[in-house]
C-alpha positions in Angstrom: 220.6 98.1 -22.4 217.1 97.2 -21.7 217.2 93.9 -20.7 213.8 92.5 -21.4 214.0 94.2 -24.5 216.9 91.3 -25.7 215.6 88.5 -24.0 212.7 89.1 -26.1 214.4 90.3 -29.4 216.5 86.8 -28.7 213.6 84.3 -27.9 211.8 86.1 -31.1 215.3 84.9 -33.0 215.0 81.7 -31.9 211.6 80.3 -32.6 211.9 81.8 -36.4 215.3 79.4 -36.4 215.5 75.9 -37.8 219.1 75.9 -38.0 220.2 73.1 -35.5 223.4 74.1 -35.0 222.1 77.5 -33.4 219.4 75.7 -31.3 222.6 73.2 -30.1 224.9 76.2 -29.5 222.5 78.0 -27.0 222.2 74.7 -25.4 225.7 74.8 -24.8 226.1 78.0 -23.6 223.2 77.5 -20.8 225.1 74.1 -20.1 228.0 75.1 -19.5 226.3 78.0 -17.0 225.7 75.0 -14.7 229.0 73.1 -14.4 229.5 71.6 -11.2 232.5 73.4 -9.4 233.5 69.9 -8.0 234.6 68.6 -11.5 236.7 71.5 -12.3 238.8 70.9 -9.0 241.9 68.7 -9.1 241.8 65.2 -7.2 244.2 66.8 -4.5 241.8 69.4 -3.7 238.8 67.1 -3.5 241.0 64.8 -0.9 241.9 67.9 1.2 237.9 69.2 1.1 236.9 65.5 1.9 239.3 64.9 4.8 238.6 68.5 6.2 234.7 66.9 6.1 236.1 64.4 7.9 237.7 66.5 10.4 234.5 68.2 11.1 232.8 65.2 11.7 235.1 64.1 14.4 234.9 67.3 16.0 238.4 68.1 15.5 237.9 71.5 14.8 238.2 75.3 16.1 235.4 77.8 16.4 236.3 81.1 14.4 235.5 82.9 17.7 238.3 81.0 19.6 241.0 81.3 17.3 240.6 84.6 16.4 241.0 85.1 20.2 244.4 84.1 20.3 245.4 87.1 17.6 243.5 89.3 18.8 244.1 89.5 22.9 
């Protein structure tokens, strides 16, 4: 499949279009391309992510170096 071939078979489609609901449903479909990961998380996850932010601002963290050191030696 030759891509640029379809991009340009598709955009050729679209500009002889005046049917609205087509125009709205490629809208959609580049939309939904773009959804923010954040929204699709639960609230639980986003308090965990937040407070581990948290953590990380207080220093209270490990270097990956130094824990894998402890499995490792």
């Amino acid at each position: 499949m030759d891509i640029q071939f379809e991009k340009s078979e598709l955009m050729k489609k679209l500009e002889e279009t005046n049917d609205l609901s087509i125009i709205e449903a490629i809208k959609n479909i580049f939309q939904s391309e773009k959804k923010d990961f954040w929204n699709e998380l639960t609230q639980e996850q986003r308090d965990e992510i937040e407070e581990g932010n948290r953590q990380i601002e207080r220093g209270e963290f490990v270097d990956f170096e130094e824990f894998i050191k402890k499995y490792i030696e």
